[in-house]
N, C-alpha and C positions, 0 to 999 in steps of 0.2 A: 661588400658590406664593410664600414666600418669598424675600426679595432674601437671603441667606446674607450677603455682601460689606458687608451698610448694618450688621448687626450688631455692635454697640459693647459692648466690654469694660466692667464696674462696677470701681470701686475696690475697693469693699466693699458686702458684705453687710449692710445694717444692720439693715436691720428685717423678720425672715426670719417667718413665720405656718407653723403646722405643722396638716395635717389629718389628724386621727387617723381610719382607717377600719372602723367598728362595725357598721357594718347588716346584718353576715351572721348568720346560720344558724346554724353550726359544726356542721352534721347529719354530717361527715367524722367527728369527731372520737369516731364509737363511742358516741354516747350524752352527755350531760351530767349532771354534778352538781347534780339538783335540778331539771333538767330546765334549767338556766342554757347559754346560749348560752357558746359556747368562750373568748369575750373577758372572758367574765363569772365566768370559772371561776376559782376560789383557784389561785394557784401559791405554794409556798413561804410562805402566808399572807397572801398576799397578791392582788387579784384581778388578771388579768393584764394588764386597760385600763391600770390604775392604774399596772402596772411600767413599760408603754410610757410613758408620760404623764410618770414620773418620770423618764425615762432624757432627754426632751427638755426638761422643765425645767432641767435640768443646764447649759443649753448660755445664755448670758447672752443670746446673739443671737436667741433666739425672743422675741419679744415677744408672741404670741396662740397658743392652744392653741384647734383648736375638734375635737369628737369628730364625726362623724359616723353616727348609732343608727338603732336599728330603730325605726320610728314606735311599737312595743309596749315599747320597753322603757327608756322613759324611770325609770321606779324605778330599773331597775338601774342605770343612766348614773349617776342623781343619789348613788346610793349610793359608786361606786365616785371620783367626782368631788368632794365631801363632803370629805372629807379637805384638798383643795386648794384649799379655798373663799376661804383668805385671801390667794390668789394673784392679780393680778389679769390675769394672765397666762391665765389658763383660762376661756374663754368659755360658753356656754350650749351644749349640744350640738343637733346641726343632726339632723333626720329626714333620714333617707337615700330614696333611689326602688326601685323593683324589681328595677335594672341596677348592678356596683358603677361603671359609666361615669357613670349619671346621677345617683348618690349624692354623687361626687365632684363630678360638676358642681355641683351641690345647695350643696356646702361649701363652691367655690368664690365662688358666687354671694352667700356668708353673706360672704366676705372682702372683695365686692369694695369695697365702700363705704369700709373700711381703707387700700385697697389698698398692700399689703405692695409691697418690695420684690422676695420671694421667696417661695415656699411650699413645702414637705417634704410631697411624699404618702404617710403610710407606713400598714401595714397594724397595728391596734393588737394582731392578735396574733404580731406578734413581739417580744415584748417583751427579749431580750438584745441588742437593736441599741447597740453601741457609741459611747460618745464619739465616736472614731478616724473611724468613720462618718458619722459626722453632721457634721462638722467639716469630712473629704473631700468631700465632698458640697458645703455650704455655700462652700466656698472654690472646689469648680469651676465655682457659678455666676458666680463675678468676671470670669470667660473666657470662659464659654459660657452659653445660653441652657437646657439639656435635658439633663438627667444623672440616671443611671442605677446605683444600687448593686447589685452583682451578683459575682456570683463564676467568674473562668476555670473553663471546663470543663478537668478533669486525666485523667478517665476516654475510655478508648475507647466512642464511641458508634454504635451499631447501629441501623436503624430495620427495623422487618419488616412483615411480610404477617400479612395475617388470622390465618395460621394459627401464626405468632409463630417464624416462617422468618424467619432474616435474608437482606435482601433487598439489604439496603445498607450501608459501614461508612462512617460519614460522619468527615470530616476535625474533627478537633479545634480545630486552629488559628483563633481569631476567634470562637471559643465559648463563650458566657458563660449561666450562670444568673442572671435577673434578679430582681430580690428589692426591695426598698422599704428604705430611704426613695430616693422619684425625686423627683427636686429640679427647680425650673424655677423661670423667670421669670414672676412672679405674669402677668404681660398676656400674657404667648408663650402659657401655659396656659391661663389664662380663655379665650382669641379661638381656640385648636385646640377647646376645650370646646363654645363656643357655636357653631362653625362644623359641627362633626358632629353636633351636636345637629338646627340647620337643616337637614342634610342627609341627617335621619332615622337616622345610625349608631348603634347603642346597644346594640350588640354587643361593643366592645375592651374586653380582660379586664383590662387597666394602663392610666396615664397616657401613660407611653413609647410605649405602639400610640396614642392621640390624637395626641401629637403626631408622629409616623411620618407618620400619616394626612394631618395640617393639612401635611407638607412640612418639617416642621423637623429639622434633624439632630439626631442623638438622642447624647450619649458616656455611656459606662461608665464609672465609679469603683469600684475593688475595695475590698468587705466585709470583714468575718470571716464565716469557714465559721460562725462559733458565732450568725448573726445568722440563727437559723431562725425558720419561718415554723412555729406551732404547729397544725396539723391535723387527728394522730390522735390516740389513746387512749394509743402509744406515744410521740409525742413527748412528753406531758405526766408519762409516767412519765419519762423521760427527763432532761426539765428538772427534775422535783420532785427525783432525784439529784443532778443537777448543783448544784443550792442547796443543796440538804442539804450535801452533800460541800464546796460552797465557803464556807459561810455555818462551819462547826461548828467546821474546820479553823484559820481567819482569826479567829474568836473567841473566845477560851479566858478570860476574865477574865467572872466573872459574879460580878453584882452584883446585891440585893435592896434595892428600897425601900418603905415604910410611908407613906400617905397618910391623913388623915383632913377630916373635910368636913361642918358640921351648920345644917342651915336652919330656920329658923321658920316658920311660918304663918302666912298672910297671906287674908282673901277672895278668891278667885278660884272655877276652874272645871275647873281641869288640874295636874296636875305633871309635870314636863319629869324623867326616871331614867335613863341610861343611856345619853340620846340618845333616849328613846321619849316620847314626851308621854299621860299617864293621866289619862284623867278622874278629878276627885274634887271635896272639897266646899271644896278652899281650892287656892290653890297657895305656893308656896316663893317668902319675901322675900330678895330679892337684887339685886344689882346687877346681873349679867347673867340668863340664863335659871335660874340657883341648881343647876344639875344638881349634886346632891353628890357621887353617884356616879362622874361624870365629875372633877370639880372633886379627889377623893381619891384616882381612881387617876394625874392631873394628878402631882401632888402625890407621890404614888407614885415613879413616873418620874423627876422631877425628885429627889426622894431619893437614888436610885440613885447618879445623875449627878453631886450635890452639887450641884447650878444650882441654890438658892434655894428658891423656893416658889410657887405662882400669882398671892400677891397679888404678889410683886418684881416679877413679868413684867406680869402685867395689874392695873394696881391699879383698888379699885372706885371711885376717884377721876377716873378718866378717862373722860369722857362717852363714850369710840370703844366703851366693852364694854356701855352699858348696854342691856341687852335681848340680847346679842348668845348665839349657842347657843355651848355648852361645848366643844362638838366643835372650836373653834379653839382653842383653850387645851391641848386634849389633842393635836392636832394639832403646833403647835409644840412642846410637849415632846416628840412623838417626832420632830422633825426635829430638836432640838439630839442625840441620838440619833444619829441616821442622823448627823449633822456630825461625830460622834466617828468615824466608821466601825462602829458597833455596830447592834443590831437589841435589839425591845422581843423577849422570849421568850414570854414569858406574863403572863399581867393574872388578881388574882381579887379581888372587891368582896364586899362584905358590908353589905346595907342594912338597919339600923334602926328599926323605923315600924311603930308597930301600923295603921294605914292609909297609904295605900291596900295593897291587895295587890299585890305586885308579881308573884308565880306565872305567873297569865294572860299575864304581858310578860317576862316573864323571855328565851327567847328572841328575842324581836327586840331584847334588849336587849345580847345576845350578839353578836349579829348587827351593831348599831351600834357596838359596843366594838371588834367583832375589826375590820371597816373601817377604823374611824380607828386603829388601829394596826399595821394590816398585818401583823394575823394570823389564823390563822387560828379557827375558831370553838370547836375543839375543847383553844386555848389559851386561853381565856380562860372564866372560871367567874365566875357572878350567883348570891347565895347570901341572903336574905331571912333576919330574925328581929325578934321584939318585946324591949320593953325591961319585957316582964314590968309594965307599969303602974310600972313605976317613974322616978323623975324627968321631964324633963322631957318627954322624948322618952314616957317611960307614958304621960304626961299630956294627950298626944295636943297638943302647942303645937310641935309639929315632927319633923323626920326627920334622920338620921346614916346616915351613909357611912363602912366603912370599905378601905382599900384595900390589895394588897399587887403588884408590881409586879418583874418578873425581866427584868434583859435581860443582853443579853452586848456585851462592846466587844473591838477588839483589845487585846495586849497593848503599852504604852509602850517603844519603842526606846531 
């Protein structure tokens, strides 16, 4: 049992690690898109690991992100984590176990060699967890050891009999819904972890019953109600409202930009289109992976925006991008984006190249597009044509990109 009394206040929080919780199922959730596990499902265009994942980057005092996934669904992990590769903030996502106790154990176990100051266990499909949240949280570990985000119970609660008789009206007062992110101290948690591990437990359904368990006092910090946990078929309709409605409202200024993007041929064995890499009988010279497609809906974006262009950001002068994939370059245009307060709306490309054929990849090329820009797939259009044997691009000595690129920002006060 814990000594309670030897327990010493932090100053500060500094170097907080947050475990993102993936390894479930989401068989609640009525069915999947695609047959995609619930965390992996588009919200608003976006998948929903991704929104949790962005809501904790937010916060400067995380210094490590690690996901915890289903040992099957590392594609999806790497898809929806892609985007934020240039973070160095976002680690390798950890295989989960069969318990989500022993999952988190799992991720703890990835931390411990870091060993963080603190660690945020939250669930990654709640993805509306608020700043206001994670800050509460963060700041009650300076005082305490085991914190809990949760929400006072307001409603009269009933508990009944089999037969759905109420049997009892149980008191309100001291009643909380608890919810994630549960904040603790990296060691208090690791040693409640590995002590009911030893002690064969591997049954508690939260971190908070761990540490219940190991003896350590547990506090509450109050949420927002809007900090739900996504489950069913209805929540998700639910949340796709709630964005619609916040996202359309908040942004009224749309703006259109034109990219373009043309690479030559060089010996190789591949070309890199979309973010898809195709076999063929040369590939595209360049200083990074030469995606043009990428590189002109970049360029697109950055249009919109008036930020320049991709060589002003990444110039092909700088040894950091050589070889490096496109998917960063289109990445950080839509983060200066999101920096405006706006969102990418729509993306449509149009490739140039009597070979290779892009048709057969055309979808997953979709597929890589609407990720790194956090939309969804049905916004973004891959449209293939030849240059009729004319010039150079006829001539088969290279390939062209052309791109066109819609987002919305707020409007300027």
């Amino acid at each position: 049992m814990p000594d309670r009394k030897s327990f010493a206040p932090a100053a500060s929080m500094v170097n907080v690690a947050v475990l993102l919780v993936a390894a479930g199922r989401g068989l609640r959730a009525g069915g999947t898109a695609g047959g995609l596990p619930k965390q992996y499902r588009p919200l608003g265009g976006e998948p929903v690991l991704s929104r949790t994942l962005r809501a904790f980057l937010a916060d400067p005092r995380v210094g490590r992100i690690t996901t915890i996934i289903h040992p099957d669904d590392a594609d999806l992990a790497g898809a929806c984590l892609a985007p934020f590769g240039h973070d160095p903030r976002v680690a390798a996502p950890v295989a989960g176990g069969a318990t989500r106790q022993r999952s988190v154990r799992l991720g703890l176990e990835a931390l411990a060699e870091a060993s963080p100051d603190a660690v945020l266990i939250h669930d990654a499909v709640r993805p509306f967890v608020g700043a206001a949240t994670i800050d509460a949280c963060i700041r009650a570990l300076e005082v305490r050891a085991c914190v809990l985000a949760g929400v006072p119970v307001v409603d009269t609660v009933k508990r009944t009999d089999g037969d759905g008789v109420v049997a009892e009206t149980i008191p309100r007062e001291g009643l909380w819904r608890a919810a994630t992110p549960q904040a603790f101290r990296f060691d208090t948690i690791m040693d409640a972890h590995r002590r009911a591990a030893a002690a064969g437990i591997d049954h508690l359904t939260d971190d908070g019953a761990v540490a219940e368990w190991a003896g350590h006092p547990v506090h509450m910090v109050a949420c927002e109600e809007g900090n739900l946990k996504l489950t069913t078929s209805d929540d998700f309709s639910a949340a796709e409202q709630r964005l619609t409605a916040e996202t359309f409202l908040r942004l009224p200024d749309v703006r259109v930009g034109v990219g373009y993007d043309i690479h030559s041929f060089e010996p190789g064995d591949a070309v890199v289109l979309g973010g898809v890499r195709i076999p063929h009988s040369h590939k595209l010279n360049g200083h990074s992976d030469s995606d043009a497609a990428l590189h002109a809906i970049t360029d697109a974006i950055l249009g919109a925006i008036g930020d320049g262009d991709i060589g002003q950001h990444f110039s092909p002068a700088d040894d950091r991008w050589k070889g490096a994939p496109s998917s960063i370059f289109l990445a950080d245009a839509v983060a200066r984006v999101t920096a405006r307060g706006g969102i990418v709306a729509h993306v449509d490309v149009t490739i140039v190249a009597e070979a290779p054929k892009v048709g057969p990849h055309r979808e997953a090329m979709r597929v890589a597009i609407a990720a790194a820009c956090g939309l969804p797939v049905d916004r973004v259009g891959v449209k293939a044509t030849t240059n009729e044997k004319i010039g150079a691009v006829g001539r088969r000595e290279g390939l062209a990109a052309i791109a066109t690129a819609t987002i919305r920002l707020p409007v300027a006060p």
